[in-house]
C-alpha positions in Angstrom: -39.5 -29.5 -117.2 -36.4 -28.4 -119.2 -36.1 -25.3 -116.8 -35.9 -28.1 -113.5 -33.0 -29.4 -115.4 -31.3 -26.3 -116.6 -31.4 -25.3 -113.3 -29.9 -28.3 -111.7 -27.3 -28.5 -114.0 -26.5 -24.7 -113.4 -26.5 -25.3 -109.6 -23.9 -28.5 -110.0 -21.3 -26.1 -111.9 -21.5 -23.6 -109.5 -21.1 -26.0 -107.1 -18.1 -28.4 -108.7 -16.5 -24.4 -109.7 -17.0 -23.7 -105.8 -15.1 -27.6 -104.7 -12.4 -26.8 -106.8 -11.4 -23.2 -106.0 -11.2 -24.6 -102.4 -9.4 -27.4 -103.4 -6.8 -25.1 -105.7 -6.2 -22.2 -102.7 -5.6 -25.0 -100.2 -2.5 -27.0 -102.9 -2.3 -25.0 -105.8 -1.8 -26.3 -109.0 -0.3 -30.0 -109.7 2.4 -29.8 -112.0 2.4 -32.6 -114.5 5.7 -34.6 -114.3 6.6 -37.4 -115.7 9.5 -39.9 -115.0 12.1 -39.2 -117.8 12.7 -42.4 -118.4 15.9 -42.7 -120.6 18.1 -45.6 -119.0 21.4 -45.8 -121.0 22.5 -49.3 -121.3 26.0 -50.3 -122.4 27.4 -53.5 -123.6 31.0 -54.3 -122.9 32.7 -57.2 -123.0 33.7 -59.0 -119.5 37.5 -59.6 -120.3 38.6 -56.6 -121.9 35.8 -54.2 -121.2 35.3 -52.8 -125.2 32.2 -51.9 -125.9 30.2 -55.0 -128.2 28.0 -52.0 -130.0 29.2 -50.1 -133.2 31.8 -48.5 -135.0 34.8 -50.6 -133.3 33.4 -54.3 -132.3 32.2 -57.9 -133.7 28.0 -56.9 -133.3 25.6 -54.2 -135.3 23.5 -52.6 -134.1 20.8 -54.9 -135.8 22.3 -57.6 -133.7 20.5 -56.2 -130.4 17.0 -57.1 -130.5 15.3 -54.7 -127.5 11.3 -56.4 -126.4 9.3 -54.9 -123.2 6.6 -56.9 -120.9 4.0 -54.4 -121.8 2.7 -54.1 -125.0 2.8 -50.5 -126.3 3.2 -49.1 -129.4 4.6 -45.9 -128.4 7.6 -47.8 -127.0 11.2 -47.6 -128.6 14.8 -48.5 -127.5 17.9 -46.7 -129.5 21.1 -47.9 -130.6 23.4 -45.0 -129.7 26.7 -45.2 -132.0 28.2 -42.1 -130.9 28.5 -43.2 -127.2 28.0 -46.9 -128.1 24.9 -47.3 -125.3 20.8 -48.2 -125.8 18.5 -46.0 -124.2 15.2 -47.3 -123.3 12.5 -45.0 -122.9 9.7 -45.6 -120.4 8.5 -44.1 -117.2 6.5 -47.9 -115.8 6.2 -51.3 -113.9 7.9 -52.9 -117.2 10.9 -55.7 -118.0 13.0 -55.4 -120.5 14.7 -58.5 -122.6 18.0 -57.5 -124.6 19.3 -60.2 -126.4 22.3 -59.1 -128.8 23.0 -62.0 -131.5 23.4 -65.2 -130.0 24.6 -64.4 -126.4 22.4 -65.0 -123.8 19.7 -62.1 -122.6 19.6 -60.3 -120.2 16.0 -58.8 -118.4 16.4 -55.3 -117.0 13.7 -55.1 -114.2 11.9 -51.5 -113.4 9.6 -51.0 -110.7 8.0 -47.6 -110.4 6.3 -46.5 -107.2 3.4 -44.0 -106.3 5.4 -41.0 -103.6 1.7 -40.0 -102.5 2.1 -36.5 -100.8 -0.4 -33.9 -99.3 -1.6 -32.5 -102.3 0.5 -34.1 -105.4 1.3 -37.8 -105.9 4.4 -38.1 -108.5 6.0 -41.3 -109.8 10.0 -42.1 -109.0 11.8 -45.4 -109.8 11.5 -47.4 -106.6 14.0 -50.4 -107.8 15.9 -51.4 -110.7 16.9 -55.4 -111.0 19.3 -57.1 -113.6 18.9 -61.0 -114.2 17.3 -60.9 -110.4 20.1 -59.1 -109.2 19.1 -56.3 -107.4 21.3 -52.9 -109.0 19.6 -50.2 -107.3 16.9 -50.3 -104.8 15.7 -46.7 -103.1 15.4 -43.7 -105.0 17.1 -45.1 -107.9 18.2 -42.2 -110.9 16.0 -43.5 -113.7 19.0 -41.4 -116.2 21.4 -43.8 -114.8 23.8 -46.1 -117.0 23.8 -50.0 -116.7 26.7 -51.9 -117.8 26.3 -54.9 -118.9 29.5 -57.4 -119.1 29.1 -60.2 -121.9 
């Protein structure tokens, strides 16, 4: 009996090593790319235009309290004080709530999209919304950098 299933078991990996050489010659190899999701985020104030983050302004950088919609514990936003911005790192469907001190948030909307091809599907950045208005909507850079007037 355990020379029936050796057998069948040799025959499936021949035939699942057979599937996917055809597979492989017909679209090569799929590279595996990710969205680099680093969106720099500045905070400026709407009269003058001075940035509200660090060295020069009336907020720290523990003013800004960064959350997400999805709950992952990989996740992490950055105070920049060299070019006074937050990056957010993520490459999904996700919103993100920045409230800095006691002025009213904002939500940052991303919305990620499936570019199924031939062979390769890859992710891109299909829209990007901030407070329901609509920033970018086709083929958005998802490096770009949103200013935010307070």
């Amino acid at each position: 009996m355990k020379k029936i299933y050796i057998g069948l078991l040799l025959l499936l990996l021949a035939f699942i090593g057979v599937s996917c050489n055809n597979t492989s010659e017909k679209c090569g190899a799929c590279p595996l790319a990710a969205i680099d999701m680093t969106m720099k985020v500045r905070l400026v104030d709407k009269t003058t235009g001075a940035d509200l983050l660090p060295p020069n302004s009336l907020y720290k950088a523990s003013d800004l309290k960064v959350s997400k919609s999805v709950n992952d514990p990989n996740f992490y936003a950055v105070t920049d004080t060299v070019d006074h911005t937050v990056r957010l790192y993520d490459g999904q469907d996700i919103t993100y709530t920045l409230q800095l001190a006691n002025l009213s948030a904002d939500q940052i909307k991303i919305a990620t999209a499936i570019n199924s091809q031939k062979c390769c599907a890859t992710r891109y950045v299909k829209s990007i919304m901030l407070n329901d208005s609509v920033v970018c909507s086709t083929n958005c850079n998802p490096q770009m950098e949103l200013v935010i007037k307070k």
